[in-house]
C-alpha positions in Angstrom: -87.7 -26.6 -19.3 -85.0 -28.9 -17.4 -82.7 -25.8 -17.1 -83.4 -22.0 -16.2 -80.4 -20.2 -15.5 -80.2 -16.5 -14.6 -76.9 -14.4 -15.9 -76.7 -11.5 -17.9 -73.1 -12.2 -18.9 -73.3 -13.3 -22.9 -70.3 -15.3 -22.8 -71.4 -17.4 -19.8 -75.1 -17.6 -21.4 -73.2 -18.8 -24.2 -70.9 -21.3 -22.0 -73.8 -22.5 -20.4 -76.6 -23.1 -23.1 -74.0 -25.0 -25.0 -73.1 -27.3 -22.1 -76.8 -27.6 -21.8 -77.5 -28.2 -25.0 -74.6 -31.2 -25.4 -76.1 -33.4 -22.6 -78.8 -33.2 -24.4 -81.3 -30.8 -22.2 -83.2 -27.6 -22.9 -82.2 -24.5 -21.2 -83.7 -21.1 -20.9 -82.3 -17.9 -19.7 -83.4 -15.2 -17.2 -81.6 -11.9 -17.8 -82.7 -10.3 -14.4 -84.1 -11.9 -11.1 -87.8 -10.3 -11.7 -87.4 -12.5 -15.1 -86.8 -15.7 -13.3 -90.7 -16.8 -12.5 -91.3 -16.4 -16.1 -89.3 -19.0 -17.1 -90.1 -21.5 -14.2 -92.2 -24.4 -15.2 -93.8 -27.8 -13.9 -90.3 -30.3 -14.8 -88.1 -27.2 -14.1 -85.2 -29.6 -12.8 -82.3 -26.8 -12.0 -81.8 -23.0 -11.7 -78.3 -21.6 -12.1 -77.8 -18.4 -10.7 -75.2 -16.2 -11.6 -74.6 -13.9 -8.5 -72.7 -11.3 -10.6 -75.9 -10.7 -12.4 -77.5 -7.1 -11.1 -79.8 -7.2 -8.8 -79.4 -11.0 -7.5 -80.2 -11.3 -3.9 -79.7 -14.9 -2.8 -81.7 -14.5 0.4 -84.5 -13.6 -1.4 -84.8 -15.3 -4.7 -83.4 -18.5 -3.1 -87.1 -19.0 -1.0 -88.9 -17.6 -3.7 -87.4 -19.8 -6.0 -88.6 -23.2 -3.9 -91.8 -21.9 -3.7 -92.7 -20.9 -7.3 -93.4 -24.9 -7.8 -94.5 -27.9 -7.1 -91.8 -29.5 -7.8 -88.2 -29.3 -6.1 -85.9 -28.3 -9.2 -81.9 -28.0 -7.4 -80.5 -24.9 -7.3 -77.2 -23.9 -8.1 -75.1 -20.6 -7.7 -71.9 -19.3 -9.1 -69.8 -16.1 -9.1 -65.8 -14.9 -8.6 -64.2 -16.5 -6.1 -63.1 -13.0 -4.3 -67.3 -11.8 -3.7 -66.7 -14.8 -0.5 -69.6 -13.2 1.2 -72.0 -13.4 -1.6 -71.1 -17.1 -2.0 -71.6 -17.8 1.6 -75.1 -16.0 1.6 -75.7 -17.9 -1.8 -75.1 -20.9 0.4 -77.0 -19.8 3.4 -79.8 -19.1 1.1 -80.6 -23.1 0.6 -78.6 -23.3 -2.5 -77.5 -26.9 -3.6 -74.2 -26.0 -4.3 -72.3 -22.7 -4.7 -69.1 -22.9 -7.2 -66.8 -20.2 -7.5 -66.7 -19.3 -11.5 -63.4 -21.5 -11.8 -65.1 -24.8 -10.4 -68.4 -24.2 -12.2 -66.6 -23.6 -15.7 -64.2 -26.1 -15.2 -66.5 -29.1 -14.9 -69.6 -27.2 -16.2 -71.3 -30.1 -18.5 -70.6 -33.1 -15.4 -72.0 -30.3 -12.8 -75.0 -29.5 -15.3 -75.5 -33.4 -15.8 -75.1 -34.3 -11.8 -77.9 -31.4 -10.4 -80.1 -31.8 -13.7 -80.2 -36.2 -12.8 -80.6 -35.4 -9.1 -84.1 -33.5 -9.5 -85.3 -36.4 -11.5 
């Protein structure tokens, strides 16, 4: 799978997998943080977070995410622009790159394409 993301928000699932699926790479979703090492793989290439999703603790599925594999996928995060300390922890965390939900959804298929190229 080149793309896990974890939200529980249909619309941005929807938002997202679409994206996903027009540059042309796979994408599966993780409706809760205990749901995420399911869907982690060998080739996993990037992990979007949605930090409005219940239950998301960036300083702790952040590590645990970079140690599930072998591999390095990126790591992304996004969530509203006024939760400023939950970015910064997102950030703090070892993120890639933390968008607020404007930035992510305004370029969402170039960000997709630039963190999914980077892991390669």
């Amino acid at each position: 799978m080149a793309i896990v993301l974890l939200c529980s928000d249909m619309m941005f699932m929807s938002r997202i997998s679409g994206a996903a699926a027009q540059i042309g790479v796979p994408c599966a979703t993780a409706m809760s943080p205990a749901a995420v090492s399911d869907k982690l793989v060998e080739g996993t290439r990037l992990v979007a977070i949605d930090l409005s999703t219940p239950g998301v603790e960036p300083a702790v599925l952040v590590p645990k995410i970079r140690t599930a594999l072998k591999t390095r996928p990126r790591i992304i995060a996004f969530g509203p622009h006024v939760q400023g300390e939950l970015l910064e922890e997102a950030e703090t965390s070892g993120c890639d790159a933390v968008f607020s939900n404007g930035q992510f959804f305004a370029r969402l298929p170039e960000v997709l394409s630039h963190y999914v190229d980077l892991a390669k």
